[in-house]
C-alpha positions as CSV (number, residue, x, y, z in Angstrom):
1,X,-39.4,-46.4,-30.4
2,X,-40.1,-47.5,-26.6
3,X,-38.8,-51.0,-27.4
4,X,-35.6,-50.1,-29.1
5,X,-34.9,-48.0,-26.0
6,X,-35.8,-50.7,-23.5
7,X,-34.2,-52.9,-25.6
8,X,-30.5,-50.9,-25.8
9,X,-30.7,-50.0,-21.9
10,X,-31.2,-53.5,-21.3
11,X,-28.6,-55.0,-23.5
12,X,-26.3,-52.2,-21.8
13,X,-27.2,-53.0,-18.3
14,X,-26.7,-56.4,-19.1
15,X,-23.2,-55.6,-20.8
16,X,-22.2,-53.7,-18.0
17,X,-23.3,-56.2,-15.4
18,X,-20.9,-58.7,-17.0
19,X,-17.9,-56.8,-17.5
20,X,-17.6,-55.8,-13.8
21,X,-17.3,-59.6,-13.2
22,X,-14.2,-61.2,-11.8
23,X,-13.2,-63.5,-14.4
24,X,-9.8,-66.4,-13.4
25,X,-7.4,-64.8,-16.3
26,X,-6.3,-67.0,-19.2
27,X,-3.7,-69.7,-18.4
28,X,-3.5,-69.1,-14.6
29,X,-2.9,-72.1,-12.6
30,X,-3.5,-72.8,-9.3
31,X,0.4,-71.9,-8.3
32,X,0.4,-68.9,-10.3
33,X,0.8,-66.6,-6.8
34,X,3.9,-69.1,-5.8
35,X,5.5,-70.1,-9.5
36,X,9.2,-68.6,-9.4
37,X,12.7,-68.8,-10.3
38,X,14.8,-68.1,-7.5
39,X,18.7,-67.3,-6.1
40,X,19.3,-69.5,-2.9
41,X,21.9,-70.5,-1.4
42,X,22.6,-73.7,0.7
43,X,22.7,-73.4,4.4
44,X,23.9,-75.6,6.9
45,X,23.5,-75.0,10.6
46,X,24.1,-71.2,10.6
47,X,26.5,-71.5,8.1
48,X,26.0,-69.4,4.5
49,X,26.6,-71.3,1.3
50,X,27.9,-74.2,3.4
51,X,29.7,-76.2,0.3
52,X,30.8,-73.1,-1.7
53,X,28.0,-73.6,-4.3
54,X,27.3,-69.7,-4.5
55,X,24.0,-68.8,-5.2
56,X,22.2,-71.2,-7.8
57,X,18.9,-71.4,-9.4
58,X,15.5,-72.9,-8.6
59,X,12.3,-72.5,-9.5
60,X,8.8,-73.6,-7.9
61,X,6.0,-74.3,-10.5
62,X,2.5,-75.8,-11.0
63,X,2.4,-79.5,-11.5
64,X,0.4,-81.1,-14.3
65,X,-2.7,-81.8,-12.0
66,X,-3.1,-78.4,-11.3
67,X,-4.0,-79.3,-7.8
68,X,-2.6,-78.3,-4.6
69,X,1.0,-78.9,-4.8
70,X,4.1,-77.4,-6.2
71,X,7.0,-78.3,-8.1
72,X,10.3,-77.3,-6.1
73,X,13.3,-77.9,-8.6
74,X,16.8,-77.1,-8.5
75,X,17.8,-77.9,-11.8
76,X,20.7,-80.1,-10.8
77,X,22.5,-77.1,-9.6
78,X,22.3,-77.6,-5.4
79,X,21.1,-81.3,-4.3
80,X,20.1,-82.0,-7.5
81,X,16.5,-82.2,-6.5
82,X,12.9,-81.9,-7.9
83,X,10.2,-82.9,-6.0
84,X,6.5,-82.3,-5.5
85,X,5.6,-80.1,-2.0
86,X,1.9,-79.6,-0.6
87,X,0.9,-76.1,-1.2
88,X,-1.4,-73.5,0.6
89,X,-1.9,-70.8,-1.8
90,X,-3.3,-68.2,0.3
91,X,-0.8,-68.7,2.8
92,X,2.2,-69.1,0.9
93,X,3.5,-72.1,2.3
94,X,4.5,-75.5,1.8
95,X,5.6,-78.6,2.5
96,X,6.9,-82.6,1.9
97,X,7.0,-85.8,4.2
98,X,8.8,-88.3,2.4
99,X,8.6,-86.4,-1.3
100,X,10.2,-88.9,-3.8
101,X,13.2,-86.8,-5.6
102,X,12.7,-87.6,-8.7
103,X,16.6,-86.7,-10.1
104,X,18.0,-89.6,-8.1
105,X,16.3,-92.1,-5.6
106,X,16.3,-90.6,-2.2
107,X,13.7,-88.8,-0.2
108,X,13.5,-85.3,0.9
109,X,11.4,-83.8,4.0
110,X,11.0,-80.4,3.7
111,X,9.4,-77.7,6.2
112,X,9.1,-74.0,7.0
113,X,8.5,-73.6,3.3
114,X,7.3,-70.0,3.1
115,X,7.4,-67.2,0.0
116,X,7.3,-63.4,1.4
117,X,6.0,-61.1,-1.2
118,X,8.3,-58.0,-1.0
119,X,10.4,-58.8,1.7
120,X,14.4,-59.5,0.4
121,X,16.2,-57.9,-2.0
122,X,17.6,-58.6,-5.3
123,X,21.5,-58.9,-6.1
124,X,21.4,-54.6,-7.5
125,X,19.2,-54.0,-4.5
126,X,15.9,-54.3,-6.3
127,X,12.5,-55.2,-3.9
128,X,12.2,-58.6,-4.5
129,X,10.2,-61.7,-3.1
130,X,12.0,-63.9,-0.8
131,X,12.3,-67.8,-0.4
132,X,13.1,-70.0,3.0
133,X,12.6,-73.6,3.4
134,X,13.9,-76.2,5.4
135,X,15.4,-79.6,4.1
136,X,16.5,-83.2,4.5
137,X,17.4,-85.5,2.8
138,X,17.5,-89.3,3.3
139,X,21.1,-89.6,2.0
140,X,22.0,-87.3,4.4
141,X,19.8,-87.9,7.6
142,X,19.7,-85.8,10.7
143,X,21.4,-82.8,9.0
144,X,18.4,-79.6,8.0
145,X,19.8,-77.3,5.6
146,X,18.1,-74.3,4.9
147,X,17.1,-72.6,1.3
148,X,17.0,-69.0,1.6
149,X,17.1,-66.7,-1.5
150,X,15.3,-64.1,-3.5
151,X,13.0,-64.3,-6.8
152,X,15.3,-63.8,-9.9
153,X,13.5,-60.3,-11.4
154,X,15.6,-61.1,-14.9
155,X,17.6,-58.1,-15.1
156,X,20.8,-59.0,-15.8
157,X,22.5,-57.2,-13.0
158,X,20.3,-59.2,-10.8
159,X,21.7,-63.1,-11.8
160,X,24.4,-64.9,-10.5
């Protein structure tokens, strides 16, 4: 009878030893913290939505390598740009030098890449995480536009 007891506490102990362990969930990529779809607009030297483009979609998103850099993709609707960025996960920033667009042949140099978690708010004045980055691009040198925008929470009265 001793040994089925010692037996069951250890199996237990050893069950809940285990389950209090901090396991990387299913599926998670690297990116995971910075992956997004987002409502920007296109800036130009202090100047909101600079081409009348409104606010348009784009999304950041793991690559295939699963490494340290994102995807940063307008889906043809700004530039028409999609290019790969170094990432810093914990610090939510990123950044290109030179990133090959791979929509059209140009380059893009992009800075001050930065997500902040809570900090904007959505189109019906829903918290939302917001978006800023810097750009240029080589087919239109010496002008930096800005990205600034929101995450798109996908309630309809949010989306443009």
């Amino acid at each position: 009878m001793k040994k089925i007891f010692l037996i069951i506490t250890a199996s237990s102990a050893i069950f809940i030893f285990n389950s209090c362990q901090k396991v990387k969930q299913a599926g998670a990529t690297n990116a995971v913290k910075m992956a997004n779809e987002w409502w920007v607009t296109l800036d130009l030297n202090g100047v909101q939505d600079v081409y009348g483009i409104g606010h348009f979609r784009i999304a950041t998103y793991n690559t295939a390598a699963n490494d340290d850099t994102i995807w940063v993709d307008d889906y043809h609707g700004g530039w028409n740009v999609k290019f790969k960025a170094a990432a810093d996960f914990n610090n939510l920033t990123f950044t290109a030098n030179n990133a090959q667009n791979e929509y059209y042949n140009i380059t893009v140099n992009e800075t001050d890449g930065k997500i902040f978690p809570k900090a904007g708010h959505s189109k019906s004045g829903n918290i939302a995480d917001s978006i800023h980055m810097k750009l240029e691009f080589s087919d239109d040198p010496g002008n930096i536009y800005e990205m600034n925008g929101v995450e798109r929470t996908k309630f309809p009265e949010d989306d443009y």
